[in-house]
C-alpha positions in Angstrom: -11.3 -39.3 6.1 -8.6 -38.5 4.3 -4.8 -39.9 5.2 -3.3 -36.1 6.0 -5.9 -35.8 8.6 -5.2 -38.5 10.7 -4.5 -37.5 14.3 -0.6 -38.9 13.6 -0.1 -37.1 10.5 -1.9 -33.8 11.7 0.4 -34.1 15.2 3.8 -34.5 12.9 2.7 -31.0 10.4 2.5 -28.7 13.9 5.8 -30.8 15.0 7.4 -29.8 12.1 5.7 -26.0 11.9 6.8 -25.8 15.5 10.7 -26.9 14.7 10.4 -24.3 11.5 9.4 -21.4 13.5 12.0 -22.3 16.1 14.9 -22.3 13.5 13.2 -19.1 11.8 14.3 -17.1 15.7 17.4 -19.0 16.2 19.5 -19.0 13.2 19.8 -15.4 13.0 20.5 -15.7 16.8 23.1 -18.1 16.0 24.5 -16.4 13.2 24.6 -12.8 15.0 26.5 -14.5 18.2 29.3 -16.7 15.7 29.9 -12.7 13.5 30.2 -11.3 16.9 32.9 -13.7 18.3 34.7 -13.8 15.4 35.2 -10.1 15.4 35.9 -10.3 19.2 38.3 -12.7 18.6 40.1 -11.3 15.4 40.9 -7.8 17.8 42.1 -9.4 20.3 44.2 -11.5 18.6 45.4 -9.4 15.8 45.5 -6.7 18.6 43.4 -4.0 16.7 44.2 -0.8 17.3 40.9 0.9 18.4 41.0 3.7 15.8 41.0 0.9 13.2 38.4 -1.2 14.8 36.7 -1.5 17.8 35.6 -4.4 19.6 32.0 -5.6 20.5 33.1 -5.4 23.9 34.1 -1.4 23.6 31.3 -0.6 21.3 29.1 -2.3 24.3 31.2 -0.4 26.9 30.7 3.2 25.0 27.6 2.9 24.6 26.9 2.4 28.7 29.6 4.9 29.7 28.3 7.4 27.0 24.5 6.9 27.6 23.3 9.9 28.9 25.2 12.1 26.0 23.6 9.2 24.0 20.3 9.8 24.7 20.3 13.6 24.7 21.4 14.1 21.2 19.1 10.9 20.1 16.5 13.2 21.2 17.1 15.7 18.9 17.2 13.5 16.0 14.4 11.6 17.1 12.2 15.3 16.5 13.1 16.2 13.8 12.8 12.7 12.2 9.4 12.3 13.3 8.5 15.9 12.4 9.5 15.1 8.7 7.9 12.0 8.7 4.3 13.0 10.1 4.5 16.1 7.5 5.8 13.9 4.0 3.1 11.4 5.6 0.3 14.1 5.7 1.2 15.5 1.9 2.0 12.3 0.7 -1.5 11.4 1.1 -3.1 14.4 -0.5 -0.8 14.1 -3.4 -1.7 9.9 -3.7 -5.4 11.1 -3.5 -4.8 13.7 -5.8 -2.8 11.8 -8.6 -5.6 9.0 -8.1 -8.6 11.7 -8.6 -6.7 12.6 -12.0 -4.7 11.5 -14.0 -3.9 14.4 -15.7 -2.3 15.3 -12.4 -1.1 11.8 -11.8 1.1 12.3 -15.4 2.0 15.7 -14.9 3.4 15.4 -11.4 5.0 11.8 -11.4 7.8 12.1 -13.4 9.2 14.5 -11.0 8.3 12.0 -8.3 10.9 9.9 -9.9 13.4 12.7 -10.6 13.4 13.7 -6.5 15.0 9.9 -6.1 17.9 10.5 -8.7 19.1 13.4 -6.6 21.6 12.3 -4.1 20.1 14.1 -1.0 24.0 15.1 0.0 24.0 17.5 -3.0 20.9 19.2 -1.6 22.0 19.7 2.1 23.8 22.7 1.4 21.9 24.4 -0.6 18.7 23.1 2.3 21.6 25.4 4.8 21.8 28.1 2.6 18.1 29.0 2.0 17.0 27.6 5.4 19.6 28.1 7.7 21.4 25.8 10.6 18.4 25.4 12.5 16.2 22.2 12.4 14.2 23.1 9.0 17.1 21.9 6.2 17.0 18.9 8.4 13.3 18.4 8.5 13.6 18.6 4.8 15.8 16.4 3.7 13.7 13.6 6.3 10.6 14.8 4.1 12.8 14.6 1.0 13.9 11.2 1.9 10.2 9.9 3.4 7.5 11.1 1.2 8.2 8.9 -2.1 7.6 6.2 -0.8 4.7 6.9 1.0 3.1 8.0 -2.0 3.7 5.8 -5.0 2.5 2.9 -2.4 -0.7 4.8 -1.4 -1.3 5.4 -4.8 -0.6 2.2 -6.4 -3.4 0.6 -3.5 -5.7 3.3 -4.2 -5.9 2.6 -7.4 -6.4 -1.2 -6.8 -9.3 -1.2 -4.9 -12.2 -3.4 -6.0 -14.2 -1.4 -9.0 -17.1 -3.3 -7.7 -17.3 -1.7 -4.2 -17.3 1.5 -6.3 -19.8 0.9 -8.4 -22.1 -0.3 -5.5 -21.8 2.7 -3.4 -22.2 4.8 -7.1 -25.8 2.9 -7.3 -26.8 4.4 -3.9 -25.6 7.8 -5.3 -22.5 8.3 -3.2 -20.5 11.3 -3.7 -16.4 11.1 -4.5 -16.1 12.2 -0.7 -18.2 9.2 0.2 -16.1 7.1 -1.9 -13.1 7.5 -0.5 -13.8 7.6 3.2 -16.0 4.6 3.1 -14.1 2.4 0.5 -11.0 3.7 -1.1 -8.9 5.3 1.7 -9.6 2.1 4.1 -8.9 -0.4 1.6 -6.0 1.3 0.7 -4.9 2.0 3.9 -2.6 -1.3 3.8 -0.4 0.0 1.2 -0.4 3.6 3.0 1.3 1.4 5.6 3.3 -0.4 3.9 5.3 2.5 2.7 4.8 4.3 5.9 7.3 1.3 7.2 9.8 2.0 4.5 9.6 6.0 5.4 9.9 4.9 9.1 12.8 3.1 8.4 14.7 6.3 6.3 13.4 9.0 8.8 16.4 8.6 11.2 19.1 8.4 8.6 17.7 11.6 6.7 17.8 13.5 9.9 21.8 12.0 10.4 22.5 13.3 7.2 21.0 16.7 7.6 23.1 16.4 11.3 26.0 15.8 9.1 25.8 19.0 6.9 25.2 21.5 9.4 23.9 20.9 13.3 25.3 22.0 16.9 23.1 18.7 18.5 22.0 15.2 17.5 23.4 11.7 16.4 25.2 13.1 13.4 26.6 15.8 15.1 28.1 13.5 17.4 29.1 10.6 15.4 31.2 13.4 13.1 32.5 14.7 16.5 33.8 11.4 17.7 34.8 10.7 14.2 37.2 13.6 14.1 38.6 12.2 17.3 39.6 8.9 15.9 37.6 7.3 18.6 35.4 4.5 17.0 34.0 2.9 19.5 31.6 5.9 20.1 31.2 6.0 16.4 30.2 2.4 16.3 28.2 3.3 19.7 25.7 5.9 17.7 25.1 3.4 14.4 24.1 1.1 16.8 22.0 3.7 18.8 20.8 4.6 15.0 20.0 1.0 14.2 17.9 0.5 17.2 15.6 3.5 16.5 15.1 2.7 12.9 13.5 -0.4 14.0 12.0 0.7 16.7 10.0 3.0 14.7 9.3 0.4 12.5 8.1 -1.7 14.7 5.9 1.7 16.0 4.4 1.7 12.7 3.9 -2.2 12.4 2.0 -1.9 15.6 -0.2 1.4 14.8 -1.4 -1.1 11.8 -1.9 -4.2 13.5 -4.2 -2.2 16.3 -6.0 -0.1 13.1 -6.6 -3.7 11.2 -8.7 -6.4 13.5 -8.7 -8.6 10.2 -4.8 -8.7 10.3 -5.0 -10.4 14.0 -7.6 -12.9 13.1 -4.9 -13.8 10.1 -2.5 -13.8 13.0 -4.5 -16.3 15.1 -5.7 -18.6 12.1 -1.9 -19.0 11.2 
């Protein structure tokens, strides 16, 4: 038997794996609570106006006393965030199957894939307003705008590194292109559709801000500009926060959808 798996030595690695994963949770926890102190402290004792900065304390006190008003305009955002995401997710995958079926396509249409992401998306809210109106479409598109490159390039790139070898096998048995892709490319690609479907998750909420910012009568970005014009930051603070929460929360949404779509990702889980 070798020395590493003696009982003792086997016992100390999950001691120490244990003590790793422990640190791994409390160190940001630890961190977050010393940043949040310090800036509790430094109001207090600088005596910060709150138009300058807030405290935790306010920003925590607006968010409870403004909940209701909270929630009713995170609504609003919330549609049409997951309204531009479940449409750029929906092209996005036609265009990564396209670009992978040809690559005359693939060389034609990429380069304005990359141009898209050199135009900063604030220059193209008002001209969204103009030819859309103020209604929720300019905002849907600047979430699509914002959502779909990412998406794409990573559904691509994992389409096309799927195993030739599965290809060629199901070519033997004379599988069609449809075949192809529903039985081998689109599942085994499916972990890079995710992938950037958790970037896009991520973006979805602050497109639909933006777009809120540019022209809107409801939603976060509506109301942060509204509170922002009142010099009262704690609110302001109050809807980042609220902002913050459902970025990750639809992150997490996404992470989940692909952990229940993948069994092979729990058993990795379990032998971990």
């Amino acid at each position: 038997m070798s020395v590493l798996r003696h009982p003792a030595w086997m016992s100390f690695f999950r001691k120490e794996a244990i003590v790793k994963n422990k640190q791994r949770v409390v160190m940001p926890i630890l961190v977050f609570i010393i940043v949040i102190a310090f800036w509790e402290l430094s109001v207090r004792i600088f005596n910060i106006s709150l138009y300058i900065l807030p405290s935790p304390s306010k920003i925590v006190s607006a968010i409870i006393n403004n909940f209701s008003t909270l929630w009713m305009h995170s609504m609003v955002s919330l549609e049409e965030a997951l309204i531009g995401l479940a449409i750029s997710t929906v092209l996005a995958i036609l265009i990564a199957i396209g670009m992978d079926l040809s690559k005359t396509f693939k060389t034609s249409v990429y380069p304005y894939l990359i141009v898209t992401q050199t135009v900063p998306v604030m220059v193209l809210g008002p001209l969204f307003s103009i030819w859309l109106g103020f209604g929720m479409a300019p905002k849907v598109l600047i979430v699509i705008f914002m959502c779909f490159f990412p998406i794409v390039i990573s559904f691509c790139d994992a389409l096309g590194q799927v195993d030739q070898n599965q290809i060629n096998l199901l070519k033997s048995f004379g599988a069609n292109t449809w075949q192809i892709y529903t039985m081998v490319k689109i599942p085994a690609g499916a972990l890079g559709l995710f992938s950037g479907l958790k970037v896009a998750a991520t973006y979805c909420i602050g497109g639909a801000i933006v777009g809120e910012w540019l022209s809107s009568s409801a939603g976060l970005g509506y109301y942060m500009l509204r509170v922002k014009n009142g010099y009262m930051l704690d609110k302001v603070f109050a809807c980042v926060i609220v902002i913050i929460i459902w970025s990750v929360l639809l992150n997490l949404a996404v992470s989940l959808i692909e952990y229940l779509a993948f069994p092979h990702l729990r058993k990795k889980d379990k032998n971990k």
